[in-house]
C-alpha positions as a Python dict, from the first residue, in 0.01 Angstrom:
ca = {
    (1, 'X'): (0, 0, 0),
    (2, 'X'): (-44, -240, 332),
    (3, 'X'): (-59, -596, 309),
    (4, 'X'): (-453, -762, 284),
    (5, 'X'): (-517, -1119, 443),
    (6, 'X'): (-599, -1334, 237),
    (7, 'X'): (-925, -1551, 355),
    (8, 'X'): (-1190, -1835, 237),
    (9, 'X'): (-1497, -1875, 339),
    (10, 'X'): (-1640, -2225, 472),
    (11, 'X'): (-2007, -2237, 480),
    (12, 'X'): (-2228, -1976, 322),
    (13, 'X'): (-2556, -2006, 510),
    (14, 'X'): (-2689, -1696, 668),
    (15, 'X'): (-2415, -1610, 903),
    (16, 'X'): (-2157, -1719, 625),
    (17, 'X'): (-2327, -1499, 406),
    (18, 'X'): (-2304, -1201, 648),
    (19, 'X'): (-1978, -1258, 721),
    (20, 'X'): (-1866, -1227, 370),
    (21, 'X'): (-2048, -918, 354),
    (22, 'X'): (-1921, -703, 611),
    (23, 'X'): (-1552, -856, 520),
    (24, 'X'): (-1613, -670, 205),
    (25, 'X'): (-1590, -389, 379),
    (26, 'X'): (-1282, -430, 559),
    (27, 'X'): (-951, -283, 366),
    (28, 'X'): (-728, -571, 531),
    (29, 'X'): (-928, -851, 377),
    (30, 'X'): (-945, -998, 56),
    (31, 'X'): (-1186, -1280, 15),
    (32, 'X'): (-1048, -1549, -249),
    (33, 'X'): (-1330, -1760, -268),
    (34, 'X'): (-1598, -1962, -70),
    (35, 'X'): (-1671, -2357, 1),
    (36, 'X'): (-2023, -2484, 100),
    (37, 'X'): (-2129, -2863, 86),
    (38, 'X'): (-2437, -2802, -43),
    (39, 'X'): (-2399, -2689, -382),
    (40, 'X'): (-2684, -2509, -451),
    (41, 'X'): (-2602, -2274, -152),
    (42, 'X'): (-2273, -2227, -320),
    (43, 'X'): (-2364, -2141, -605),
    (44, 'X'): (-2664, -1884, -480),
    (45, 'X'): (-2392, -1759, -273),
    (46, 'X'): (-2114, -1688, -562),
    (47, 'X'): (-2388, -1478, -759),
    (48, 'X'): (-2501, -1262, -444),
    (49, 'X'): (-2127, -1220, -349),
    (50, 'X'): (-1955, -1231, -626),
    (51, 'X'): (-1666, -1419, -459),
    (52, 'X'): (-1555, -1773, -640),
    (53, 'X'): (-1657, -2131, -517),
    (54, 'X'): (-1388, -2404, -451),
    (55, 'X'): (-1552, -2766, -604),
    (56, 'X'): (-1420, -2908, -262),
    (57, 'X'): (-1327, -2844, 112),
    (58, 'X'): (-951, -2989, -1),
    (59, 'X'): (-905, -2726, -343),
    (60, 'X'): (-969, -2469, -65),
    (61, 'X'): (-708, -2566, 198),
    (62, 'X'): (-481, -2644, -86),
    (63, 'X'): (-474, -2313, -216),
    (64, 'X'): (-121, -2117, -95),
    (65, 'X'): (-340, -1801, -166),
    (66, 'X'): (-524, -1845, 160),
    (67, 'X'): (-401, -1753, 497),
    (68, 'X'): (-691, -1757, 682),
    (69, 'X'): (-1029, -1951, 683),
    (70, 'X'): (-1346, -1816, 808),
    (71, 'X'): (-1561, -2098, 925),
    (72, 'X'): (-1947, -2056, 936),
    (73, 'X'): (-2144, -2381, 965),
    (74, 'X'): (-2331, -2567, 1210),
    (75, 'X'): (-2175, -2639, 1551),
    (76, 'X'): (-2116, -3051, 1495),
    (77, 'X'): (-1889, -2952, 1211),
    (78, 'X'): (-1666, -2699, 1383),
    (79, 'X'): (-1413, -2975, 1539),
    (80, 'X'): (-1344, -3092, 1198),
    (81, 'X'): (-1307, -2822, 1015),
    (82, 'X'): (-1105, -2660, 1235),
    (83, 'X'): (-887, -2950, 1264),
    (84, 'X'): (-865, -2954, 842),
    (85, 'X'): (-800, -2578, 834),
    (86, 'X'): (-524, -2594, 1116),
    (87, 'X'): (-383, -2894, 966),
    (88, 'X'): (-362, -2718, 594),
    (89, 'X'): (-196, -2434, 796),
    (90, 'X'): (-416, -2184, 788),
    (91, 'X'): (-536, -1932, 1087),
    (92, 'X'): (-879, -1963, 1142),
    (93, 'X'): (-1191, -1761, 1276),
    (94, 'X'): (-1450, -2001, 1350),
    (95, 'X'): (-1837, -1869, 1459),
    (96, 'X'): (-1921, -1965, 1778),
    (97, 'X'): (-1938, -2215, 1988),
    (98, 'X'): (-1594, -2339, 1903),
    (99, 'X'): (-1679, -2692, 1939),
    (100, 'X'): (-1959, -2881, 2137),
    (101, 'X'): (-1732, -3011, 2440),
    (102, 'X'): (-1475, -2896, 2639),
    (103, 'X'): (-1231, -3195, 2541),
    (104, 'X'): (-1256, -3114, 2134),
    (105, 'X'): (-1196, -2735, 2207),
    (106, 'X'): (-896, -2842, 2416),
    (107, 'X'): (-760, -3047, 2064),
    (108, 'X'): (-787, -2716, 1883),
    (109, 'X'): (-603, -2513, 2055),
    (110, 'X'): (-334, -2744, 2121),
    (111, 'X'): (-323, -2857, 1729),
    (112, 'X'): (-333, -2467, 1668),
    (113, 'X'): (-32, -2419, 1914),
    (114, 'X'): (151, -2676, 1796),
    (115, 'X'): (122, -2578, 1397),
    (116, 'X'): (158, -2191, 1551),
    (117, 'X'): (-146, -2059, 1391),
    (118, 'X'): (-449, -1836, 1540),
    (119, 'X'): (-763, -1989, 1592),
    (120, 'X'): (-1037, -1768, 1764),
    (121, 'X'): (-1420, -1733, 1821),
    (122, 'X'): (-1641, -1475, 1676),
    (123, 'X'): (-1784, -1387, 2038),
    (124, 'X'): (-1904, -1040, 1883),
    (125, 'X'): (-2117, -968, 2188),
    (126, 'X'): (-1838, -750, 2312),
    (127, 'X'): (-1813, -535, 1971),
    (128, 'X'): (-2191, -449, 1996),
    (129, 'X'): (-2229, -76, 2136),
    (130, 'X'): (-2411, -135, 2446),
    (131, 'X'): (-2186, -407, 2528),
    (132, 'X'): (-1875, -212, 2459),
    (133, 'X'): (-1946, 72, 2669),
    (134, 'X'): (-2028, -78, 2936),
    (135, 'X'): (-1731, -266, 2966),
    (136, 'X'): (-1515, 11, 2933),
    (137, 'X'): (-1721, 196, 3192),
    (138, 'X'): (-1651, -67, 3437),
    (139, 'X'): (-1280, -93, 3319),
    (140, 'X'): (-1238, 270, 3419),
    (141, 'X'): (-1375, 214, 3792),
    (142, 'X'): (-1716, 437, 3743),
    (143, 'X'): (-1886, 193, 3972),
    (144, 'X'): (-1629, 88, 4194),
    (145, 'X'): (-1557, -342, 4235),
    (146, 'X'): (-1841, -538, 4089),
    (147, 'X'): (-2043, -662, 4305),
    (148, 'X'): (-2324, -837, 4147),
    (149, 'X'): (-2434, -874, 3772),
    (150, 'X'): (-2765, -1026, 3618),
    (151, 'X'): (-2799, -1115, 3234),
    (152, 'X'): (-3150, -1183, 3104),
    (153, 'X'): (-3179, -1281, 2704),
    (154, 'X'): (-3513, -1445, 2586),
    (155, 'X'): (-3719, -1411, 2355),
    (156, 'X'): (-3999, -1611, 2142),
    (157, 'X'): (-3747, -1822, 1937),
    (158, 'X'): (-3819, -2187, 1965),
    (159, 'X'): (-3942, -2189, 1575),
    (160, 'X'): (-3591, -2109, 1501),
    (161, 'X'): (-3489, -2433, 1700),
    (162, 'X'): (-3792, -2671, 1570),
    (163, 'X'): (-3621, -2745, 1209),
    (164, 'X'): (-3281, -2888, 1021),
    (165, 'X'): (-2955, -2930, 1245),
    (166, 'X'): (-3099, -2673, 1517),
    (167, 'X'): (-3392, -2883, 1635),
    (168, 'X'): (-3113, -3183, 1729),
    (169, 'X'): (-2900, -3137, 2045),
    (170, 'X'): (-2649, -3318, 1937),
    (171, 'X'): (-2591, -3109, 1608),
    (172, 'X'): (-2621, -2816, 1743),
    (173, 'X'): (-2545, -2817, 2134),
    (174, 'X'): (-2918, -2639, 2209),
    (175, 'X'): (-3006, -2363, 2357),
    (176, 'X'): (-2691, -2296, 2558),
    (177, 'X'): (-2405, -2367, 2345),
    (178, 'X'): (-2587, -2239, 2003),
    (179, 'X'): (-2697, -1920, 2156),
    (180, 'X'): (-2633, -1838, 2505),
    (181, 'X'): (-2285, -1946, 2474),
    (182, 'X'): (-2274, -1543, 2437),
    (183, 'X'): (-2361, -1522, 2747),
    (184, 'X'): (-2123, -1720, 2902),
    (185, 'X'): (-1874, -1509, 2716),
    (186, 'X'): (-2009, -1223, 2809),
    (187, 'X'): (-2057, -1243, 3180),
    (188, 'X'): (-1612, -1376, 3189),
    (189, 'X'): (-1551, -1089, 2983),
    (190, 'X'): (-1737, -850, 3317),
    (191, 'X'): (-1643, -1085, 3584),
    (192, 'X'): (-1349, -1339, 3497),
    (193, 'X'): (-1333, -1640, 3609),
    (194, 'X'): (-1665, -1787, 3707),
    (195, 'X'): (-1807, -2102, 3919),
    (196, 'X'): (-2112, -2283, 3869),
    (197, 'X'): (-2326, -2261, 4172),
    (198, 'X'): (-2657, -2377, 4067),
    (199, 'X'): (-2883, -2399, 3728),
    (200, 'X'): (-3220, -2547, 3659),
    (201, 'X'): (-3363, -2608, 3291),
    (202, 'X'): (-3702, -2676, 3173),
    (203, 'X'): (-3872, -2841, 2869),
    (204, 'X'): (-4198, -2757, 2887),
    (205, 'X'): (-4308, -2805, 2493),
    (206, 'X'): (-4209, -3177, 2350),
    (207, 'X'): (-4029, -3002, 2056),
    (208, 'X'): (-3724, -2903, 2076),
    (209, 'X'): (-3595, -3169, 2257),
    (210, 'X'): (-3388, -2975, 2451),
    (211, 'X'): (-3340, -2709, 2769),
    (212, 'X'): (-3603, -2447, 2640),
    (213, 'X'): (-3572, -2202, 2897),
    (214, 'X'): (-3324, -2203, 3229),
    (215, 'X'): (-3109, -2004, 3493),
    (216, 'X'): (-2828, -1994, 3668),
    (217, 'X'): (-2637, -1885, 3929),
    (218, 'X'): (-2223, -1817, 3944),
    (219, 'X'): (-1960, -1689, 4185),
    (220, 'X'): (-1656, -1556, 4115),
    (221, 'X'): (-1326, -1569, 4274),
    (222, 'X'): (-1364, -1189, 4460),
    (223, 'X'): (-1740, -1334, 4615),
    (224, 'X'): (-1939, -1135, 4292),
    (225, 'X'): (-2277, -1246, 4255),
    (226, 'X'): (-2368, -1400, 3880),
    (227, 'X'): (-2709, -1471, 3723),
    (228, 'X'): (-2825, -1587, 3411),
    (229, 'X'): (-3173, -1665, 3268),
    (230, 'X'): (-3250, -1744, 2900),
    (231, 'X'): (-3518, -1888, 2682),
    (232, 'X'): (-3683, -1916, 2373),
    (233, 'X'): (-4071, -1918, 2488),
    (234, 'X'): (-4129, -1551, 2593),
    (235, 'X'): (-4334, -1390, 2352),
    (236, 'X'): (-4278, -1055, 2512),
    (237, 'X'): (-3895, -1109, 2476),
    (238, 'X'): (-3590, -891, 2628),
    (239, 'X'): (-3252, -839, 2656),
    (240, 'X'): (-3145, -687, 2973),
    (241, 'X'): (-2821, -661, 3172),
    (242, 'X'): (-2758, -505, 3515),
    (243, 'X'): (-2385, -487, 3677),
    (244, 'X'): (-2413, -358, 4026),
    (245, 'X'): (-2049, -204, 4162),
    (246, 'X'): (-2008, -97, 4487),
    (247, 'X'): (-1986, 289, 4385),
    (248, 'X'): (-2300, 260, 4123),
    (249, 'X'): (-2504, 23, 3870),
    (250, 'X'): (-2478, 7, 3491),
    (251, 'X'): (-2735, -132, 3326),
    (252, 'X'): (-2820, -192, 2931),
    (253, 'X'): (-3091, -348, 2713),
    (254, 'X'): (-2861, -539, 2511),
    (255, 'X'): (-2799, -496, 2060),
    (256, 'X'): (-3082, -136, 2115),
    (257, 'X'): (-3223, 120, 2322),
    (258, 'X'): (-2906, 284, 2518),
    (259, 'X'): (-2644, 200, 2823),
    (260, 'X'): (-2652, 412, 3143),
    (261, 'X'): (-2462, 437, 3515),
    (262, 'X'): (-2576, 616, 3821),
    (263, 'X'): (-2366, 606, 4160),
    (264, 'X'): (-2412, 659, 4474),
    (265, 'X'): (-2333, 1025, 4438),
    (266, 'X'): (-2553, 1075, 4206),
    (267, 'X'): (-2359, 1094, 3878),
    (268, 'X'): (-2509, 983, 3583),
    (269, 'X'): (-2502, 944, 3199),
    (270, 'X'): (-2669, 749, 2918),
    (271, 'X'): (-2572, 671, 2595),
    (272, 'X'): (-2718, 564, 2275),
    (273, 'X'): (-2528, 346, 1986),
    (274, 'X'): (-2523, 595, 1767),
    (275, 'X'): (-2357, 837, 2090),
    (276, 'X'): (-2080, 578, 2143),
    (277, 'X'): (-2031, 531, 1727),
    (278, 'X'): (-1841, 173, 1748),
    (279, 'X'): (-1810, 50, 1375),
    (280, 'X'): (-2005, -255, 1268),
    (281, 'X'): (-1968, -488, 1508),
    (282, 'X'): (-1927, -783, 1286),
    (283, 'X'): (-1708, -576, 1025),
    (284, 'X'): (-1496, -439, 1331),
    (285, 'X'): (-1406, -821, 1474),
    (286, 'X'): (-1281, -938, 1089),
    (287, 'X'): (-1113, -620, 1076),
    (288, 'X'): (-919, -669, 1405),
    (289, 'X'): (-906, -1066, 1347),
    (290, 'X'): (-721, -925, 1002),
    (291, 'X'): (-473, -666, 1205),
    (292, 'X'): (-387, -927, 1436),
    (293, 'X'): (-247, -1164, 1215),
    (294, 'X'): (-104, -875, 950),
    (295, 'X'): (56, -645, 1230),
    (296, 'X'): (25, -831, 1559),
    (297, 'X'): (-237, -553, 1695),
    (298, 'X'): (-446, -700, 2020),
    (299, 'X'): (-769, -888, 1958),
    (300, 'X'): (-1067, -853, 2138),
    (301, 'X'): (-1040, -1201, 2263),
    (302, 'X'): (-808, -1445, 2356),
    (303, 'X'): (-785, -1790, 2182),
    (304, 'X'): (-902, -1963, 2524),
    (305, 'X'): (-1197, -1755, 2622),
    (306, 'X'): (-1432, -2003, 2310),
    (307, 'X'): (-1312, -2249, 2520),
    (308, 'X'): (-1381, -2128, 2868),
    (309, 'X'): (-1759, -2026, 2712),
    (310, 'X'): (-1791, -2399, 2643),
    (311, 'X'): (-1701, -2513, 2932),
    (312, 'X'): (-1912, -2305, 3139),
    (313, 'X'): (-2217, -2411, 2901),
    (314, 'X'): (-2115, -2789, 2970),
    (315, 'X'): (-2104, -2726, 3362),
    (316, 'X'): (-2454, -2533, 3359),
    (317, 'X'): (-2584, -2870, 3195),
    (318, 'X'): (-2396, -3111, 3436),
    (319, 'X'): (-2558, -2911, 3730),
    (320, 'X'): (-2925, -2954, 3520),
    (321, 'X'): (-2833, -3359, 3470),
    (322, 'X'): (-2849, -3284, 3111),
    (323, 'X'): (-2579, -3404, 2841),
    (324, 'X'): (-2596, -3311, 2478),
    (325, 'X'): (-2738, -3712, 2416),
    (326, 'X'): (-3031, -3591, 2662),
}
């Protein structure tokens, strides 16, 4: 019988919850039990999960069962908890962002280096089907160099953004480091590094206060072209990405619909999720997270790409004259 990883959940909110879920479902995980600070989540939590609930943060750490930690609260909490978790010596998988600055993210992974323990970010962008393929198109040369990519996400979301933690930038790091922090995974994970050429925000609506919808513009070190535009006001809504090689284009429409390349020549194919039959992506990064630690198999990520995400979220803000106090 192989060896499970033993894990606690911190925070059991909606992503928590989901989390806990599709770990379920992975053989190499056992979950021992869950911590939330509010109590009444906690306890709605145990009953719909059937998983225990530590009293306190400190019962959890404290508990020699527990290897690993998954942490799933707000983004203004992830510095410390991570810190606690590391500290307590456990491995930990924290949701993204990893932290709201560049500087606390650079702690972590030193602390984590120096207590030799894993500490990664859920960027599950790159598990999703559409995603996946079309990475491992490129990977395999079917459009040649890239040459130019464009990544459009937005959709009628500023609701989500108007109430608790969300609706304060300093909580929750807005717009670009609660959400489109994907993106800036994403477009690394095509391109590599990436510079900050331009980016623009607006705030058109009083509420959030916050970057509601902006764009941006990149270059990377071989001359490819980058752009990004996101928001939360377009009632219409899409999710759209376009990677132009100099042998073809792939393009994609993002967590539905279906992936496709043409070249030059005139080759082509298109594939649907259910075509490309990638597990759960959510289920699939515990599951590797979990073989990682148990039998030193590759993760999808490496511990410094939450960081790098960050950083390019804090230099799309510099270039807007925004901080996370503004």
């Amino acid at each position: 019988m192989e060896p499970t990883l033993k894990v606690a959940l911190v925070g059991a909110g909606g992503i928590g919850r989901h989390l806990a879920h599709q770990a379920k479902g992975v053989p190499e995980i056992t979950i021992v039990g869950l911590y939330d600070a509010d109590r009444s989540v906690a306890q709605s939590a145990q009953q719909e999960l059937e998983i225990p609930v530590y009293p306190t943060l400190t019962d959890l750490l404290q508990d020699d069962r527990v290897s690993a930690v998954l942490i799933a609260t707000p983004p203004f909490t992830h510095f410390e908890l991570c810190s606690q978790a590391l500290q307590a010596g456990k491995h930990v998988f924290v949701e993204k962002p990893m932290a709201l600055c560049t500087a606390d993210c650079d702690a972590l992974l030193q602390h984590a280096q120096q207590v030799e323990r894993c500490l990664v970010v859920g960027h599950v962008l790159r598990l999703f089907p559409l995603f996946y393929q079309a990475k491992r198109w490129l990977d395999a040369g079917v459009i040649g160099r890239p040459l130019a990519v464009s990544i459009r996400r937005t959709g009628n979301e500023r609701a989500l953004f108007m109430h608790g933690w969300r609706a304060d930038v300093r909580l929750s790091g807005g717009l670009l480091l609660d959400m489109n922090v994907h993106e800036f995974d994403h477009l690394r994970w095509l391109l590599g590094t990436v510079q900050v050429v331009a980016a623009q925000g607006i705030q058109p609506f009083a509420e959030p206060n916050f970057v509601q919808h902006w764009q941006a513009l990149f270059v990377s070190p071989t001359d490819a072209l980058a752009h990004i535009e996101a928001g939360l006001l377009d009632p219409i809504g899409s999710y759209q990405v376009r990677i132009i090689g100099e042998e073809g284009t792939i393009e994609h429409t993002g967590f539905s619909g279906a992936v496709r390349y043409k070249t030059r020549s005139g080759d082509e194919q298109t594939l649907t999720p259910e075509q490309i039959g990638t597990p759960e992506p959510y289920q699939w990064e515990l599951q590797l997270f979990a073989r990682a630690l148990l039998f030193g198999e590759p993760l999808p990520y490496e511990e410094i790409d939450g960081r790098e995400a960050v950083a390019l979220a804090e230099a799309c803000l510099r270039k807007m004259g925004k901080t996370l106090s503004t």
